[in-house]
N, C-alpha and C positions, 0 to 999 in steps of 0.2 A: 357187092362186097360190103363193106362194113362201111359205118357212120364215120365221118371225120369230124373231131371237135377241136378248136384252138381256145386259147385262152393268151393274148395277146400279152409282153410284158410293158411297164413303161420304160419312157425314155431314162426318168432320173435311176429306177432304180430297176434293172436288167437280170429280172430273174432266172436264173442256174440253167436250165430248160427253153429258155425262150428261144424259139425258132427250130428247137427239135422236132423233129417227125417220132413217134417211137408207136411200134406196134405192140398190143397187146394180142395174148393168144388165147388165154382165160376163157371161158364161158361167158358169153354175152351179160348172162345172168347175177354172176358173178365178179362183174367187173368193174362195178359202179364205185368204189372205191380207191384203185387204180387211176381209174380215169380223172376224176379229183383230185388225186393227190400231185398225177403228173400236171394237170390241168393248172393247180393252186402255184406251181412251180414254173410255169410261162411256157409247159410244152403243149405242142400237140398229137392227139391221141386220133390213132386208125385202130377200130376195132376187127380184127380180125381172127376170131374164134374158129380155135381150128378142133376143138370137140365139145362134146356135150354132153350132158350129165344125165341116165335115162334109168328107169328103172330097172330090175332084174329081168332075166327072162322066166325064173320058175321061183315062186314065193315062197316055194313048199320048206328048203332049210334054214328062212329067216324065220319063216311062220312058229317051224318045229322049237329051235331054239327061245321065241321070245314064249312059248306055251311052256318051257323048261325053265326059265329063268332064273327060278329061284334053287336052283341046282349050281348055280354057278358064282365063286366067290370073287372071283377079279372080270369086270367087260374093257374091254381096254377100245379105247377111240381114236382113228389117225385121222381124222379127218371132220374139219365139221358138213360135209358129206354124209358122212356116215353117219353124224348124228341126228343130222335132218331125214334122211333115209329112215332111220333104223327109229324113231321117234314117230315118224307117221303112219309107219306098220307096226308098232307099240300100241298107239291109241286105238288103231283099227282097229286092234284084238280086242280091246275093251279095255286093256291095262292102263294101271297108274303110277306114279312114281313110287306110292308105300309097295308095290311090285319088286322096286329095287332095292331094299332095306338090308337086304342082306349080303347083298354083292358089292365089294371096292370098285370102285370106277376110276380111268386110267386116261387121262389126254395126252395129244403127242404134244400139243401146244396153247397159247394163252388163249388163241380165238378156238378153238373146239373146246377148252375151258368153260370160255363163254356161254359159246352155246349150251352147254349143255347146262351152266349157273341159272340160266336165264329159262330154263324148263322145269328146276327148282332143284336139280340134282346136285349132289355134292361130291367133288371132285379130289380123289384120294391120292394120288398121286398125278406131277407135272412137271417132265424134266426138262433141265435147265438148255438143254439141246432139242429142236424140234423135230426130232427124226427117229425111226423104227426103233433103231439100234439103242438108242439112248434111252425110251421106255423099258428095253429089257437090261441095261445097266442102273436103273432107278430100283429096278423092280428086284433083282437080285435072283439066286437060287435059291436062296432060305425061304421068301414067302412065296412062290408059285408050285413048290416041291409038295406034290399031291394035292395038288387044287386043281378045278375046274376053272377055264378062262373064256370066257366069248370075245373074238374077234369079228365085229359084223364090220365091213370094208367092201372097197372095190372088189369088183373078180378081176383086176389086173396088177394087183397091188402084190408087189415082194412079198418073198417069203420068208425074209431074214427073221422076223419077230417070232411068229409063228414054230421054226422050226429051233432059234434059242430055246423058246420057251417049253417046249418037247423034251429037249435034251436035256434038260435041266427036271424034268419028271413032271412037267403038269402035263395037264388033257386040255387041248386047245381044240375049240370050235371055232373053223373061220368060215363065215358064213359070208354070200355076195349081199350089199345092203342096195346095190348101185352099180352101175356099169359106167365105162366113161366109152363112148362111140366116135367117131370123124364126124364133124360137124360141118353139115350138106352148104355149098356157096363156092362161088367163083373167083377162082386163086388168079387171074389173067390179069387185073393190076394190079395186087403185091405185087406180084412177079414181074411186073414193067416198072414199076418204081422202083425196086433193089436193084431191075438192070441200070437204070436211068441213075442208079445214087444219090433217089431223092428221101431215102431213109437213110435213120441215121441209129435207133435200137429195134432190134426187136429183142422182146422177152421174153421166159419161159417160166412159168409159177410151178411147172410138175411136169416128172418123167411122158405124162400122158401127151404134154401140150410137145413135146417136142418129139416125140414120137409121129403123132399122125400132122405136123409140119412136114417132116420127111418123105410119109407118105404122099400128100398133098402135090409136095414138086420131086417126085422119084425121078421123073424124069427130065428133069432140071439141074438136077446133083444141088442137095438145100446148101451144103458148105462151099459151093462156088458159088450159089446166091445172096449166098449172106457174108462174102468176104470185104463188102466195098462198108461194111456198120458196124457195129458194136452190139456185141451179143453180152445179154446179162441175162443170167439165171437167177434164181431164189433161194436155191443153197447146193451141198456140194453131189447132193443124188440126182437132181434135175441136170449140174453138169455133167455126172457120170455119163448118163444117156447121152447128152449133146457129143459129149466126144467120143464113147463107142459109134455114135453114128458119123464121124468125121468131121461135125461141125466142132469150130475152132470159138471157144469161151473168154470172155474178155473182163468181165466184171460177174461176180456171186455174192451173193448179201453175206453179209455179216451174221446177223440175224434172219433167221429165216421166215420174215413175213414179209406181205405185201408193203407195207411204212419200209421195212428195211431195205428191200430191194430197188424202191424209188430211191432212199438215202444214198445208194452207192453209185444211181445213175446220176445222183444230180454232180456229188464229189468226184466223181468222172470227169463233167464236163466243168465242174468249176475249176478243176485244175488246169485249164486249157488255155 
């Protein structure tokens, strides 16, 4: 199963977290962040990655689109996922960033911002909300009405943005840049420690992570395993999911990142 890390607190001064158990669900890869921040905060952290980040299975409509590129005036990014994806099959092709000169580039939020600042790219629009919806309320009807748009994303990722941006008369390319898959490991202690009530959060950073949770214990029913903790999500589309699948949600960041999501677990338990 996964790594356990503690980060003990002192006596004088009893950090927010100290003596938590809290699961993360994140990509192993992806979690070093998380685990730190709960870490800096006196909890302790079980890694338990319930998918994984893998590539496409056919390259052929990322390929086509980044050989097109310059047909296209907005590439919009949900994910810095997709920017690391869609960046590594970029270079491969031989392309460079003056490739992008002619297209607006679109983040769902500050860290795929990032990402993509830190590849030299300049980021034209970043709405103040981190989610689909809110890209295509930044972005308006007036400038996408007869444009060309590239969506390179998940192949499991809504269709909310996409099909806005449609109706509203652009041409939307959404291409898979990445798949997110179940990620292969033995669920038999999580699941003895949530029976046991020796957890005390688990997490959800994406629709994906709590999706293939469910899977994982189908036949455990995941919302009677996770009824003895406290569930916290990373904002209110990661909840959607948890509660069409019957799990019961207790805490949602504010802010929809990882620093945020720890802020609401900690003010959780500091209220306590």
């Amino acid at each position: 199963m996964a790594r356990v890390k503690r980060k003990a607190g002192t006596a004088r001064e009893k950090p927010p977290l100290s003596g938590r158990r809290i699961v993360i669900t994140r990509p192993r890869t992806q979690a070093g962040e998380f685990v730190r921040l709960i870490e800096e905060l006196g909890g302790e952290v079980i890694e338990f990655p319930t998918i994984e980040i893998v590539p496409p299975v056919n390259y052929g409509p990322l390929d086509l689109a980044i050989r097109r590129i310059k047909t296209y005036q907005w590439i919009i990014f949900t994910s810095v996922n997709g920017v690391k994806h869609f960046w590594k099959r970029f270079t491969r092709l031989n392309k460079r960033a003056s490739d992008l000169r002619g297209a607006r580039i679109a983040a769902i939020g500050p860290r795929t911002a990032a990402e993509l600042r830190s590849l030299g790219l300049s980021v034209a629009l970043l709405p103040g909300e981190y989610r689909a919806e809110a890209i295509a309320e930044k972005l308006g009807k007036a400038r996408v009405k007869g444009k060309s748009v590239l969506l390179p994303r998940a192949a499991e990722a809504r269709d909310v943005l996409p099909l806005t941006l449609e109706r509203w008369g652009a041409t939307v390319d959404v291409v898979e840049a990445y798949r997110t898959v179940a990620a292969q490991g033995n669920a038999a202690r999580l699941k003895s420690m949530l029976r046991k009530k020796e957890i005390d959060v688990v997490t959800f950073t994406s629709s994906s992570t709590v999706n293939h949770f469910a899977e994982l214990f189908a036949e455990e029913d995941a919302p009677d395993l996770l009824r003895n903790c406290l569930v916290a999500c990373i904002g209110p589309i990661t909840r959607e999911t948890a509660e069409r699948l019957g799990i019961r949600v207790d805490v949602v960041a504010g802010e929809f990142t990882i620093p945020g999501l720890t802020r609401v677990i900690a003010e959780h338990f500091s209220r306590q």
